[in-house]
KOLZAFI-69726 format. One record per residue (C-alpha): x, y, z; residue in one letter. Coordinates in steps of 0.25 Angstrom, whole numbers. Layout:
REM residues N
+-------+-------+-------+---------+
:    xx :    yy :    zz : residuo :
+-------+-------+-------+---------+
:     X :     Y :     Z :       A :
...
+-------+-------+-------+---------+
***
This chain:
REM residues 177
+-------+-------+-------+---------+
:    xx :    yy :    zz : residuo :
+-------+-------+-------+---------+
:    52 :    -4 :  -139 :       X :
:    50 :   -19 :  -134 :       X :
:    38 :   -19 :  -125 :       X :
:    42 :   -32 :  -119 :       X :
:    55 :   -35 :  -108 :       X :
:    68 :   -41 :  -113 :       X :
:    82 :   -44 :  -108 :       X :
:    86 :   -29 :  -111 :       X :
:    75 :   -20 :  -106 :       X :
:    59 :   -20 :  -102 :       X :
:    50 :   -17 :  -115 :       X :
:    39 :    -8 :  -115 :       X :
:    28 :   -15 :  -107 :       X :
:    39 :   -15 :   -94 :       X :
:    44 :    -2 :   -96 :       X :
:    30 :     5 :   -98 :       X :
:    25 :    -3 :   -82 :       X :
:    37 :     2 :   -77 :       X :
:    37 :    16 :   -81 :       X :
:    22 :    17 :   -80 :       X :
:    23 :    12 :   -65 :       X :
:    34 :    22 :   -62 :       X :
:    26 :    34 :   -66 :       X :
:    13 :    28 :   -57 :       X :
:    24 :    26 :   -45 :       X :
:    29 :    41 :   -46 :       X :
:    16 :    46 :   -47 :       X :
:    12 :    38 :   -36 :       X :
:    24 :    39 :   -26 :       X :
:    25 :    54 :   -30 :       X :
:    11 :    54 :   -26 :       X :
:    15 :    50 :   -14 :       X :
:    26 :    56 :   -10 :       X :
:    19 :    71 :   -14 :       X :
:     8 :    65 :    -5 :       X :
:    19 :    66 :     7 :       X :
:    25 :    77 :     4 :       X :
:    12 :    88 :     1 :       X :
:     1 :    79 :     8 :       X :
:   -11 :    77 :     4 :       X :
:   -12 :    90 :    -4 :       X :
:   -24 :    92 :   -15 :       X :
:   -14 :    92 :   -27 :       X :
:   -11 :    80 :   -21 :       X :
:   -26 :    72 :   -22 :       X :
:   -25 :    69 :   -36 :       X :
:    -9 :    62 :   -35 :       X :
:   -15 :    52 :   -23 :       X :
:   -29 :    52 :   -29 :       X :
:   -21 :    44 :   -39 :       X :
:   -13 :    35 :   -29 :       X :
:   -26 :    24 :   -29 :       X :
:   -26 :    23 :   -45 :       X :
:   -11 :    24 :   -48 :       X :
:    -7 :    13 :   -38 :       X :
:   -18 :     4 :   -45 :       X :
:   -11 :     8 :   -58 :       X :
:     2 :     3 :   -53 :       X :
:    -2 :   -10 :   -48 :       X :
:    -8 :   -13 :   -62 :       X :
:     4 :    -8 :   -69 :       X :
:    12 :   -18 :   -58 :       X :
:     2 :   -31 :   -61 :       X :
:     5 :   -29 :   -76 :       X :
:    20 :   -26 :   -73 :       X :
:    22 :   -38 :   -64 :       X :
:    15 :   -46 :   -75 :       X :
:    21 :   -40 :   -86 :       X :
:    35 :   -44 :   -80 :       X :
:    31 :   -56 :   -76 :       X :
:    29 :   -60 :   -91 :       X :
:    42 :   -49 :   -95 :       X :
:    52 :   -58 :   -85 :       X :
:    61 :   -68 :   -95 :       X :
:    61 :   -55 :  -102 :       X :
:    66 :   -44 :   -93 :       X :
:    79 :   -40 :   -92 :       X :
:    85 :   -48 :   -81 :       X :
:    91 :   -41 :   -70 :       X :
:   106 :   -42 :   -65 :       X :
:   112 :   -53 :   -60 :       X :
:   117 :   -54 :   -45 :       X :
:   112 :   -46 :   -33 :       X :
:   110 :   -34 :   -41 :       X :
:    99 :   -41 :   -48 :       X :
:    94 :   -49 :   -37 :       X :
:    90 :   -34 :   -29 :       X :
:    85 :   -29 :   -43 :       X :
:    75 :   -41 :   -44 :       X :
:    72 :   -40 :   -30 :       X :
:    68 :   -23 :   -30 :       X :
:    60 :   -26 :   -43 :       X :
:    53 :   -37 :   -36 :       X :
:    50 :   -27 :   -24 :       X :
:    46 :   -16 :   -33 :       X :
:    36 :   -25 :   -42 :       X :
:    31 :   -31 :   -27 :       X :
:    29 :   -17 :   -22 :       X :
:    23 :   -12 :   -35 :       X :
:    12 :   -21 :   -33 :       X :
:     9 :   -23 :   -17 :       X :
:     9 :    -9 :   -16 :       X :
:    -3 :    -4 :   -25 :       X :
:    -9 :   -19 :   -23 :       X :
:    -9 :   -15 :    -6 :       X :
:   -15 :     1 :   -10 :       X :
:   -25 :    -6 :   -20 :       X :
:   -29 :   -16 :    -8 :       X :
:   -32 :    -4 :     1 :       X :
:   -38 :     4 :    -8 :       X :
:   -49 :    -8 :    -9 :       X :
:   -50 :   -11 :     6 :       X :
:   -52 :     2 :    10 :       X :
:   -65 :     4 :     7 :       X :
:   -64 :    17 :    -1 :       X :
:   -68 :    20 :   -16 :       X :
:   -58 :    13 :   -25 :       X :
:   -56 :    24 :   -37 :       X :
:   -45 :    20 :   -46 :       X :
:   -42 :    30 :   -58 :       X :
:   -55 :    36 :   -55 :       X :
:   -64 :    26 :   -56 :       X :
:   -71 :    20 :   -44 :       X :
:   -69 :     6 :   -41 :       X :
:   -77 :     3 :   -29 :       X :
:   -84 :    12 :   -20 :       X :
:   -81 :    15 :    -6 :       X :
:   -85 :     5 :     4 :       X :
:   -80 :     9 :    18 :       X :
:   -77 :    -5 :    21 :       X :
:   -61 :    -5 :    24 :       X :
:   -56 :   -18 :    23 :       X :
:   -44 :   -19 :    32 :       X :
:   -36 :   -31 :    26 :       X :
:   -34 :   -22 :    12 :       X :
:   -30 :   -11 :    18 :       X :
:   -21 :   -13 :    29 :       X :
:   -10 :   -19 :    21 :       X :
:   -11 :    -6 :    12 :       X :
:   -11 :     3 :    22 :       X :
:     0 :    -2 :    29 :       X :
:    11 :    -5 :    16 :       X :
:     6 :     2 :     5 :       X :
:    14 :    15 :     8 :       X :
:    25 :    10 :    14 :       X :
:    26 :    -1 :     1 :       X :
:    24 :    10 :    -7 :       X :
:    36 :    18 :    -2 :       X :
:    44 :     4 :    -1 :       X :
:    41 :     5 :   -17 :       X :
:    45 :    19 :   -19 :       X :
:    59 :    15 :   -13 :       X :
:    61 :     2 :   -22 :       X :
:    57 :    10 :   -33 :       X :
:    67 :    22 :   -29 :       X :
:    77 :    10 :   -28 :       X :
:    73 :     5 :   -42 :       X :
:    75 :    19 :   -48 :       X :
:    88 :    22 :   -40 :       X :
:    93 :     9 :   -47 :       X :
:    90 :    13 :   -60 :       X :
:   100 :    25 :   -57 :       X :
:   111 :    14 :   -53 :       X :
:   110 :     7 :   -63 :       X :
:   110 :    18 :   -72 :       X :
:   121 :    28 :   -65 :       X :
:   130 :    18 :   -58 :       X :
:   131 :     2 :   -64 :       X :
:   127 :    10 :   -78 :       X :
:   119 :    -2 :   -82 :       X :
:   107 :     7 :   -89 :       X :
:    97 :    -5 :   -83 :       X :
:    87 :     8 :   -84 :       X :
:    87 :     6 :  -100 :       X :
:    77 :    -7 :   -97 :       X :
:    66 :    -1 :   -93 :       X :
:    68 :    14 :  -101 :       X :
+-------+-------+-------+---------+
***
């Protein structure tokens, strides 16, 4: 397998940040979403224990995936042409926009608010009990609702994938299996 883009599909390196960042994004909207349904059960402090961490993961992931597109884009399979394509381009811009504002504003009040910062187990800086308020009102008032606006692109994204399969039979999918 190629592990750079071409005209005809995304090579390794793309296809391994993309389906990498979808498993974190189950695993951290499934989180979620378990959270709201069971509460704040013990069975569930391990799954948000990880929330901190996994969000830091996916905001690396979506550094190197910006960049590495950034450097993949005279190679990527270009997207249709008329209106079609326009929306297409447009909901991939809003999904890499999100993908990155909404760990970057949970990561900005993980640091302002004053608590220990503990990423994967490893303590970063110990608590200091001074909230700094311009670091963590942003967060506080559009991480979550962000997040959800994510979840919907990205449940558009995978609907689409089903159109393009089931209905225009255009097997668009086969790019980035």
């Amino acid at each position: 397998m190629k592990w750079r883009d071409d005209a005809t599909g995304y090579g390794l390196v793309s296809r391994a940040l993309h389906w990498g960042m979808a498993a974190l994004f189950l695993w951290q909207f499934g989180g979620m979403l378990l959270k709201l349904v069971v509460g704040r059960v013990p069975w569930m402090g391990f799954w948000v224990g990880t929330h901190a961490s996994v969000g830091t993961a996916l905001l690396a992931l979506m550094l190197a995936r910006g960049l590495w597109a950034v450097g993949q884009r005279q190679h990527r399979p270009p997207y249709h042409a008329g209106p079609l394509g326009r929306f297409a381009k447009l909901g991939h811009g809003a999904l890499y926009g999100l993908m990155l504002i909404v760990p970057a504003l949970a990561l900005l009040r993980l640091l302002g608010s004053g608590r220990e910062v503990r990423l994967f187990g490893v303590l970063l800086r110990e608590a200091t009990g001074e909230r700094i308020a311009w670091m963590v009102q942003p967060a506080t008032l559009l991480h979550g609702v962000l997040a959800w606006t994510l979840l919907a692109l990205i449940a558009g994204h995978v609907a689409m994938v089903f159109v393009h399969r089931c209905v225009w039979k255009d097997d668009i999918l086969r790019r980035m299996l």
